[in-house]
N, C-alpha and C positions, 0 to 999 in steps of 0.2 A: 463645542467639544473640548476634554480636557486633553494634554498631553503628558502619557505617562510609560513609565518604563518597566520592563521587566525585570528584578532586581538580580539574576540568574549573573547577569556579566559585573557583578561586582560582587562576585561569590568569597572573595578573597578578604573582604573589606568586612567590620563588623558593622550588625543593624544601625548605630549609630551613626557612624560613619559614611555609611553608605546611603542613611537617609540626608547627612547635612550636606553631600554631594550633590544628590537628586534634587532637593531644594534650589541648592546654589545656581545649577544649570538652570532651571526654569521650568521646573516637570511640576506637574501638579496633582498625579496621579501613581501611585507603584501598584503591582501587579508580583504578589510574593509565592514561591515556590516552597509547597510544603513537602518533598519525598520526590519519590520516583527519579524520571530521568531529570529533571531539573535539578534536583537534591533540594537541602531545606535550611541553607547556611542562615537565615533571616528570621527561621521563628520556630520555635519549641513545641513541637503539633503535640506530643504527647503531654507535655507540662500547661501549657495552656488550656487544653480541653479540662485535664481538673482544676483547676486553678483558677478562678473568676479577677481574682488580684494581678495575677502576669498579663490575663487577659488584658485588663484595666491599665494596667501600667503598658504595654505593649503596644496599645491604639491610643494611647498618649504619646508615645514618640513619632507617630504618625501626625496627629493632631498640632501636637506645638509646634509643627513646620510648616500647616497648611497644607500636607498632603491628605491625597481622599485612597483605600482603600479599593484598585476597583475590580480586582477578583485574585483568589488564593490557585493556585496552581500546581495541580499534580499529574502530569503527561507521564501515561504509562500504559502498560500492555495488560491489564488483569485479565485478558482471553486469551493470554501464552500455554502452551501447550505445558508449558511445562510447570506444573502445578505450584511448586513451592512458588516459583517465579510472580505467578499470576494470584496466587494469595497473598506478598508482600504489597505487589501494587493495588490490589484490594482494597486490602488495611489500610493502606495510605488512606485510599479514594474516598473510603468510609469516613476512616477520623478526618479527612478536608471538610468534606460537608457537613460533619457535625460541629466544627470548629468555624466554619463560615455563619453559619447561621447563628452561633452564641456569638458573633462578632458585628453579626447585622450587615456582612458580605451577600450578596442576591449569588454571586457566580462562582463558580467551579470551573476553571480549564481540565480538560483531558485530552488525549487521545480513544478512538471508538476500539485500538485495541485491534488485533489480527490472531483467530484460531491457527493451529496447525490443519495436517490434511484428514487426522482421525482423530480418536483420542488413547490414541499410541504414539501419536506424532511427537517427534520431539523441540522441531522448529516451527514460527509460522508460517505460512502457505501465502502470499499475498496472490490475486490471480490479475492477469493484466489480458487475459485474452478467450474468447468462447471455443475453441477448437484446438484440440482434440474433443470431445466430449468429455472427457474427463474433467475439465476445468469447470465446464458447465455446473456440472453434477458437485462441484467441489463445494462451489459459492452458494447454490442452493442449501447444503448440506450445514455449510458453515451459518448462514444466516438464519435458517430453521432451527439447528439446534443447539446453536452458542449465542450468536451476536442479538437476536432481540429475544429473548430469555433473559440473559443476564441484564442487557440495559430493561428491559421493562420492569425487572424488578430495583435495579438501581436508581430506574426514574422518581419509582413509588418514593423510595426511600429517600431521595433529594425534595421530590414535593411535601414530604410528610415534615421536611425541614426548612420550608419555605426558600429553596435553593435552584435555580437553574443549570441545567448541564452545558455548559460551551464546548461542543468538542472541535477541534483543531484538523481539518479536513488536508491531513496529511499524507500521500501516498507510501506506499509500505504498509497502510489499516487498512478496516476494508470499507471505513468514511474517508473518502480521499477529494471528492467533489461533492457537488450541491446537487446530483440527484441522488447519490446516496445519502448526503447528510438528511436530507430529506425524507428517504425512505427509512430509514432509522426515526426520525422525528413521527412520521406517521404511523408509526407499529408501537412506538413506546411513550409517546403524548407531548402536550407541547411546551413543556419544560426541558427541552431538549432542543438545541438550537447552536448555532456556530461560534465559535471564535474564529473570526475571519482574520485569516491570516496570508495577504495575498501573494508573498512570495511562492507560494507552493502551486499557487494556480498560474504564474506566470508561466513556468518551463512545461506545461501540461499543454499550454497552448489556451487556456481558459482566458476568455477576458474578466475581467474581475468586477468590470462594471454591468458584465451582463447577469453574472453571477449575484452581483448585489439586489438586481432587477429580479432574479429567480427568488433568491431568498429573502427580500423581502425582512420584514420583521422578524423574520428566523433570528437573524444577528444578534448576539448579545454581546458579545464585545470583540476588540479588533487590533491585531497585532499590528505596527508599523515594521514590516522588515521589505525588504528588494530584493528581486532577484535580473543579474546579469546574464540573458540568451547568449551565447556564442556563436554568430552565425557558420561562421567555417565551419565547426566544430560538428554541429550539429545537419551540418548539411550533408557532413560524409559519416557521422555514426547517429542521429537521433535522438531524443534526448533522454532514450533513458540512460543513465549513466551509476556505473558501482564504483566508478575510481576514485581515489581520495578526494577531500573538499580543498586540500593542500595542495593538490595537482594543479593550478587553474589555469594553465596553459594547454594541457590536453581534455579540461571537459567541457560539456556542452551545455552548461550551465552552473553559475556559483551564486550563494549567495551576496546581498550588498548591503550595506546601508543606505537608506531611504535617499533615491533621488541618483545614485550612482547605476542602478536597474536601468530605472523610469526615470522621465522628466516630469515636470511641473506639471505641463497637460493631464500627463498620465495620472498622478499622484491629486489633482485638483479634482478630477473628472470620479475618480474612486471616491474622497470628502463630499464633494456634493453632492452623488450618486445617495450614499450614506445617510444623509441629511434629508435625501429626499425618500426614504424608504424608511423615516423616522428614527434613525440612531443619532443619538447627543450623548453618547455615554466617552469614554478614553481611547484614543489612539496609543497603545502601549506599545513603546520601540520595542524592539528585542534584538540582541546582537549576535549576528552569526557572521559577523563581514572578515575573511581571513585575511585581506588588505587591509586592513584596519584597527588598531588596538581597539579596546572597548572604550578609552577617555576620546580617543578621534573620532569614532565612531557615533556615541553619546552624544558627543559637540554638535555633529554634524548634521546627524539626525536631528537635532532638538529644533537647530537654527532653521534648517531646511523644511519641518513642518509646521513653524508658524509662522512661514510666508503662508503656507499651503492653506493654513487652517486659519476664515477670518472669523471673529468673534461676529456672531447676532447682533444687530442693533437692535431696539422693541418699534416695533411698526415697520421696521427694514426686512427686506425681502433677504435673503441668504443665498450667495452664490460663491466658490469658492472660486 
């Protein structure tokens, strides 16, 4: 497995720049952010897709560092109620996949996106519970006639581009775990499959390794982030939590940088889980640690997963 980053926490810094970093540190892999909620500080979607030349020169700044490419990312909500909203992340999600594929990128991150409650709605609706019946009726509604609609046409059109769909099994969409990523994968084909991202299933209560065990080959790629349970916290409010990520003395849960969550166990037991449900593709950090600048964080991350991650020998058995 390689070790690569998300280039989102070094939004500030230009491509160049922020590639002779990633190098320096020991990453062998970036993970670029074209639109939406990542934004697209590292690459020019719209100038690139005409452009064969920018392209060419563009994955030569990748190249002369020994970095690998291992998916373009556009995390966004094109199932927003609110139309302008959800045709901008469209567009994005559109020009990604056709910019991946003239780039000879396989992946595409998303999120699976959250309708409202009609289509008058003006916010999304996330539903976390079967009763009242109304909620029933909601997710039914929503999944009939937004969410595999729009992905099974989206799929076509990723397959028609030799591109897989990763989406990011985030709470707040309505792909939040692996039986829904799953049930999306099954309605809309099998180019369609996870970036596992296990912070989001720690505070859910999910174990991640059993999750890896569910999904299976689903996996296409897999973000390195943590997440920190507070047990006080959560023992008198639960985990779902709306207060600030700045707060981290009143929630019941925050994000961390790799290994400040979890320990070694934890974090070894996820890689070889991994490894044994055949993924060898990038552990891509991502920084969301509010203790943490993004250079400490980065540092830390890097050092701490390759204890975790031991290279194959050839005829050697792998175990992390």
């Amino acid at each position: 497995m390689k070790i690569g980053v998300l280039t989102a926490l070094l939004a500030g810094q230009p491509l160049q720049q922020a590639l002779d970093y990633i190098a320096e540190a020991g990453c062998e892999a970036v993970e670029i952010g074209t639109g939406n909620y990542p934004g697209s500080p590292h690459i020019d979607l719209d100038g690139m897709l005409r452009d064969a030349g920018k392209r060419k020169a563009w994955l030569k700044e990748l190249d002369s560092r020994g970095l690998t490419l291992s998916a373009l990312s556009c995390h966004g909500n094109p199932l927003h109620p609110n139309r302008k909203f959800a045709q901008a992340n469209h567009d994005i999600h559109r020009k990604t996949v056709q910019l991946a594929n003239k780039l000879g990128c396989e992946r595409v991150i998303n999120f699976s996106g959250c309708p409202g409650d009609s289509d008058r709605a003006k916010y999304p609706n996330w539903v976390t519970c079967p009763w009242p019946p109304d909620f029933s009726e909601l997710v039914d509604w929503q999944w009939r006639e937004k969410v595999i609609p729009y992905w099974k046409e989206e799929a076509a059109f990723a397959r028609r581009n030799k591109v897989k769909l990763c989406f990011e099994m985030h709470p707040g969409f309505v792909v939040y775990n692996p039986e829904t990523l799953l049930r999306l994968r099954e309605a809309c084909g099998e180019n369609v499959g996870a970036n596992f991202d296990p912070s989001h299933l720690f505070w859910q209560g999910i174990d991640p390794v059993a999750a890896i065990r569910e999904l299976k080959d689903c996996i296409f790629h897999v973000h390195a982030k943590d997440t920190k349970v507070d047990k006080l916290n959560t023992q008198k409010n639960g985990v779902l939590d709306t207060k600030s990520y700045t707060g981290e003395l009143q929630r019941s849960w925050i994000f961390r940088t790799v290994g400040y969550g979890n320990g070694y166990d934890v974090w070894k037991a996820i890689v070889s889980n991994l490894r044994m449900v055949g993924y060898d593709w990038v552990l891509s950090i991502e920084h969301e640690d509010s203790l943490m600048s993004p250079n400490e964080g980065l540092q830390k991350a890097i050092a701490f997963l390759k204890q975790v991650v031991i290279k194959e020998a050839p005829g050697v058995a792998y175990w992390a």
